[in-house]
C-alpha positions in Angstrom: 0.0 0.0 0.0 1.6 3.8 -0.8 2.4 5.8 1.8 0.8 8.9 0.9 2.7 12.2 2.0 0.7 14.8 4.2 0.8 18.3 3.0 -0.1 21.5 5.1 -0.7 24.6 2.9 1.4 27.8 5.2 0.7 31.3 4.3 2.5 34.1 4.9 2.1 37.7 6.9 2.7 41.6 6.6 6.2 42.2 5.6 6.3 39.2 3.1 5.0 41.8 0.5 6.9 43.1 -2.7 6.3 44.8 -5.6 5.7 41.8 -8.7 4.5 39.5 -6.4 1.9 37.4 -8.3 2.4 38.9 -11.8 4.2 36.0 -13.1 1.4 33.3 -12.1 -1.1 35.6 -13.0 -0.2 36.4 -16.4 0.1 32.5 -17.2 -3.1 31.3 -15.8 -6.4 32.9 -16.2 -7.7 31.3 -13.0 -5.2 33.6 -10.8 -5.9 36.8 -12.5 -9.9 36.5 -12.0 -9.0 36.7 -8.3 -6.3 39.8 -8.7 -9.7 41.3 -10.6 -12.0 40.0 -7.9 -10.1 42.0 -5.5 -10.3 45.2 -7.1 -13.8 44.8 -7.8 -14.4 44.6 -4.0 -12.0 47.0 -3.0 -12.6 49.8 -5.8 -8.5 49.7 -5.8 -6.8 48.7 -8.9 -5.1 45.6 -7.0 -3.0 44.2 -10.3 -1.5 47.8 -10.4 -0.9 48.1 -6.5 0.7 44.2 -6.4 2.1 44.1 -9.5 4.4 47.4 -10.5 2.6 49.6 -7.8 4.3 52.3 -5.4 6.5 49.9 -2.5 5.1 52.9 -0.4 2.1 52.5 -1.4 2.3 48.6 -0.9 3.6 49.0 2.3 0.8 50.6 3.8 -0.9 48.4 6.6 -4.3 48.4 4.9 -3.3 47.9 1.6 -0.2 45.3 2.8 -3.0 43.5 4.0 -5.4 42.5 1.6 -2.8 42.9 -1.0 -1.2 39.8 0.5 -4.5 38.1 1.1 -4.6 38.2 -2.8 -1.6 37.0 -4.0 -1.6 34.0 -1.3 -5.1 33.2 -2.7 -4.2 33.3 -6.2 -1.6 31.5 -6.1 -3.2 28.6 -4.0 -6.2 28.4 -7.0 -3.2 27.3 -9.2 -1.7 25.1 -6.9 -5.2 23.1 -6.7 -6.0 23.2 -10.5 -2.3 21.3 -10.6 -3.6 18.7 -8.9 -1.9 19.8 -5.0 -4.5 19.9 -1.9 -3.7 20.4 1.5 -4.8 18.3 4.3 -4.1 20.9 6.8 -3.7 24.8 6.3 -1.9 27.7 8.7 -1.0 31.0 7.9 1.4 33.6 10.2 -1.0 36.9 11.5 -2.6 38.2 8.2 -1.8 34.3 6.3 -4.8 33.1 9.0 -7.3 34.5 6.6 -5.8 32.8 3.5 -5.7 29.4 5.9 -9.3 29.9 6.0 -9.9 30.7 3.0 -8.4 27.8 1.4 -10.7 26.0 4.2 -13.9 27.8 3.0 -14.6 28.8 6.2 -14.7 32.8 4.3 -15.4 33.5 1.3 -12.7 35.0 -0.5 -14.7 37.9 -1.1 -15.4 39.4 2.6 -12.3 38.1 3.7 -10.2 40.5 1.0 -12.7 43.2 2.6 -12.2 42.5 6.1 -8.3 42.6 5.9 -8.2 45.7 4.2 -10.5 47.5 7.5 -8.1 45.0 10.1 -5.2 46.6 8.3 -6.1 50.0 8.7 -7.6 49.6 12.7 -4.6 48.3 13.3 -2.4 51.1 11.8 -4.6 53.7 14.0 -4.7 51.8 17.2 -1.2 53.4 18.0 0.2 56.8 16.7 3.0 56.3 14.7 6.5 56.7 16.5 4.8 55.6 20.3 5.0 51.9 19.4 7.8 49.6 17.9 8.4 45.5 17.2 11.7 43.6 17.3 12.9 41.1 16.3 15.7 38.8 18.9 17.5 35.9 17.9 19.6 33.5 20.3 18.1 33.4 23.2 15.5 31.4 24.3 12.0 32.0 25.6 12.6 31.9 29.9 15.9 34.6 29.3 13.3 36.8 27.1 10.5 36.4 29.6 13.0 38.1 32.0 14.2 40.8 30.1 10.6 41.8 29.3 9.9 41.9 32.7 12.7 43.9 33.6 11.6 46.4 30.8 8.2 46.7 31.6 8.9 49.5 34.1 9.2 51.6 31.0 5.5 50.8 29.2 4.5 47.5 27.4 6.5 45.2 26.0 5.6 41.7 25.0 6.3 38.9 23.1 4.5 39.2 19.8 5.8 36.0 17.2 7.4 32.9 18.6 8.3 32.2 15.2 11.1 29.0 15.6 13.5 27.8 17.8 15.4 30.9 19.7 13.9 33.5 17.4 10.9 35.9 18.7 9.9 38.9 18.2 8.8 41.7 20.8 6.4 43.9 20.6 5.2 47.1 22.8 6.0 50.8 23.6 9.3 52.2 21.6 11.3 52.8 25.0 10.0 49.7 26.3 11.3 47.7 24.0 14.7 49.3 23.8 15.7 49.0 26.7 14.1 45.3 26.3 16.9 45.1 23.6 19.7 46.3 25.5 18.9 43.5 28.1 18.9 41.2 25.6 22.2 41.4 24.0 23.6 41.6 27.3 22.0 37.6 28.2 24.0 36.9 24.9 21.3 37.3 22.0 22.8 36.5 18.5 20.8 39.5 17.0 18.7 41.7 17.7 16.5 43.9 15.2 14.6 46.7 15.6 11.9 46.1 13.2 10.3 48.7 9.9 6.8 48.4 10.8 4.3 50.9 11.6 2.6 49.7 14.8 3.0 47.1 17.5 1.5 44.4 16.4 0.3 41.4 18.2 0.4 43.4 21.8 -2.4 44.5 24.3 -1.7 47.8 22.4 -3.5 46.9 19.5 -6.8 46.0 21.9 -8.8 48.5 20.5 -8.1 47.4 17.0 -9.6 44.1 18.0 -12.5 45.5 19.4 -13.1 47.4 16.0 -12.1 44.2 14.0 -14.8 42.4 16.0 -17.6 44.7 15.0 -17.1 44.1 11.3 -16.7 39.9 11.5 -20.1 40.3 13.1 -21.5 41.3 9.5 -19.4 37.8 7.6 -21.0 34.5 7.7 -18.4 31.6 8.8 -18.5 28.2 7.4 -17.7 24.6 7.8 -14.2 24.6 7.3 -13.3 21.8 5.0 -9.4 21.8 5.9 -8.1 21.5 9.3 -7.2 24.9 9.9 -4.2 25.8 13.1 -4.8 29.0 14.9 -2.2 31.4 16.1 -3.5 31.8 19.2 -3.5 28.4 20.7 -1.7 26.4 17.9 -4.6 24.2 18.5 -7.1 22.9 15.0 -10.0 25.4 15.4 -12.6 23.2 16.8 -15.9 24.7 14.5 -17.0 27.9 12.7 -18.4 29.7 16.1 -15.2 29.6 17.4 -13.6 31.5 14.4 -14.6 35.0 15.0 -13.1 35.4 19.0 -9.6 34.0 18.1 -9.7 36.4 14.9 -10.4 39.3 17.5 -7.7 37.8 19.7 -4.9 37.2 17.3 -5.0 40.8 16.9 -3.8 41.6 20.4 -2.1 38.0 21.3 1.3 36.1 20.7 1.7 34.4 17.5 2.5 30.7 18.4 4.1 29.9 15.1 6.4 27.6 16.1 4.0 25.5 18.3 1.4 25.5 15.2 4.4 23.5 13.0 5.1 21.2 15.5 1.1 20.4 16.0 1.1 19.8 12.5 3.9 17.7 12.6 2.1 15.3 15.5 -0.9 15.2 13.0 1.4 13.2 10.5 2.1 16.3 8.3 5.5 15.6 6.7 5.1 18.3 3.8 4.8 22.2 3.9 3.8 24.3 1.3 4.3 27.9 1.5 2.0 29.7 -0.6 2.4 33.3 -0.9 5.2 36.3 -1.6 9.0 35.1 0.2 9.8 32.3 2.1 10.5 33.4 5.7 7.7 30.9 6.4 9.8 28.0 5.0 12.8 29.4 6.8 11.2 29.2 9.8 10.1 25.4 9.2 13.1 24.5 8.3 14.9 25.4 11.7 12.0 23.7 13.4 12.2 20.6 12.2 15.1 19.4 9.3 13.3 16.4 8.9 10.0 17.2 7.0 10.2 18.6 3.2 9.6 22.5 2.7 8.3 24.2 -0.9 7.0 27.2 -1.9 5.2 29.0 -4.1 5.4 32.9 -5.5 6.5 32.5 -9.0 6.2 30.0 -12.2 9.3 28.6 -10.9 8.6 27.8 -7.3 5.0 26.6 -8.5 6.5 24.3 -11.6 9.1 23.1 -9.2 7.0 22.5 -6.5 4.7 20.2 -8.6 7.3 18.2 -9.6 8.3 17.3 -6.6 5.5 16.4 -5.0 4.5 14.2 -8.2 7.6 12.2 -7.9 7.4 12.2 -4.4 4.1 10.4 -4.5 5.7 8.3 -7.8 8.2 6.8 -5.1 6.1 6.0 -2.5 
């Protein structure tokens, strides 16, 4: 009997983004730029001009990062399934939830590519730009970082926003806060430590208010079935049904992202294969250092996707 392999579908967050992503896949398949136009119709943004050879800072604009990613990871999945490649379980880091449940059908396409773009920009005005920062800390691991943060709390917020692998996290919370969270850092011995470009602090009880906003408007989408296991940030846990959907969307907002926790669930669930499906591969990076032992692909171009489904066709050929 053939050992089938297990694949997980991962989808990546804001700061993946890039000007050209999806252009290449779009312009070859039909299929992909129907959902490129979908968008815009939704949106009443010209999103093939704003992902494709648009403004970077334009694209880099929380609520236009947002859905802008959304559609790209989306459109690139639709191509991946007409090829023949389904997922039997599907993640995605902060923003890449939405695609997960997407590809699970648990939202449409359609009011999730609306949502996004109004979590985007209640997430950009939750904090004034300049009062909050995110960083990212490599080396260390997660008791000497619970210290430091503790130690730098006297100085405002400062929490831990992504666990995203082994010894890499990132902190999130008031600018001074986490500076001097920094400083502490290096002096336990951290590898690197990186003061991140983003506009807000995401994933921190900062962003509470965003949530609160953010809950208001999933009120108005209807939640489905999901059809594909689908891994939330928030517990790393399989959500358990469609009611429970909307409260860890409102939570994410405001709460860790257990990324590295999610992988290693979906390992213990017999998945041996991860896809990531969307602009970069910081996603597969992270994997990777996780655990060496399970195969890693992605897809963002006609050469990831084309190399990709090779793979996986002889993979199944050998077993």
């Amino acid at each position: 009997m053939k050992h089938l392999i297990k694949i997980a579908c991962i989808f990546p967050g804001q700061g993946a983004q890039y000007v050209g992503m999806g252009k290449e896949v779009a312009n070859n398949f039909k299929e992909a730029m129907d959902i490129f136009d979908k968008a815009s119709d939704i949106l009443g943004i010209d999103m093939k001009r704003l992902c494709f050879e648009g403004d970077e800072e334009e694209l880099k604009k929380t609520e236009n990062t947002q859905p802008s990613i959304l559609t790209t990871s989306v459109a690139l999945l639709e191509i991946l399934k007409l090829k023949g490649v389904e997922p039997a379980m599907v993640a995605g880091l902060s923003l890449g939830e939405y695609s997960a449940l997407v590809a699970s059908k648990a939202i449409s396409f359609e009011d999730a590519v609306a949502v996004v773009k109004k979590r985007g920009k209640f997430m950009q005005e939750a904090v004034p730009e300049g009062v909050g920062s995110m960083a990212a800390v490599m080396g260390v691991d997660r008791t000497e970082i619970n210290d430091c943060l503790r130690m730098a709390s006297g100085y405002g917020v400062v929490e831990t926003a992504n666990y995203n692998c082994p010894r890499q996290v990132v902190i999130s919370g008031h600018t001074r806060a986490v500076e001097i969270a920094c400083s502490l850092l290096k002096e336990r011995g951290a590898k690197k430590v990186k003061i991140l470009p983003v506009s807000a602090p995401f994933h921190s009880s900062l962003l509470k208010s965003a949530g609160e906003k953010l809950s208001e408007e999933l009120d108005k989408i209807r939640f489905n079935d999901m059809d594909i296991p689908v891994i939330s940030n928030v517990n790393a846990q399989i959500i358990k049904d469609k009611y429970e959907i909307k409260k860890l969307l409102v939570e994410q907002v405001s709460s860790s992202v257990l990324w590295e926790d999610s992988v290693r669930n979906m390992i213990e669930q017999g998945v041996d294969t991860f896809i990531e499906v969307g602009p970069g591969k910081s996603l597969s990076a992270f994997v990777k250092k996780i655990d060496k032992n399970v195969s890693v692909y992605n897809v963002e171009d006609l050469e990831s996707l084309n190399n990709t489904i090779e793979c996986i066709r002889e993979r199944l050929e050998c077993n």
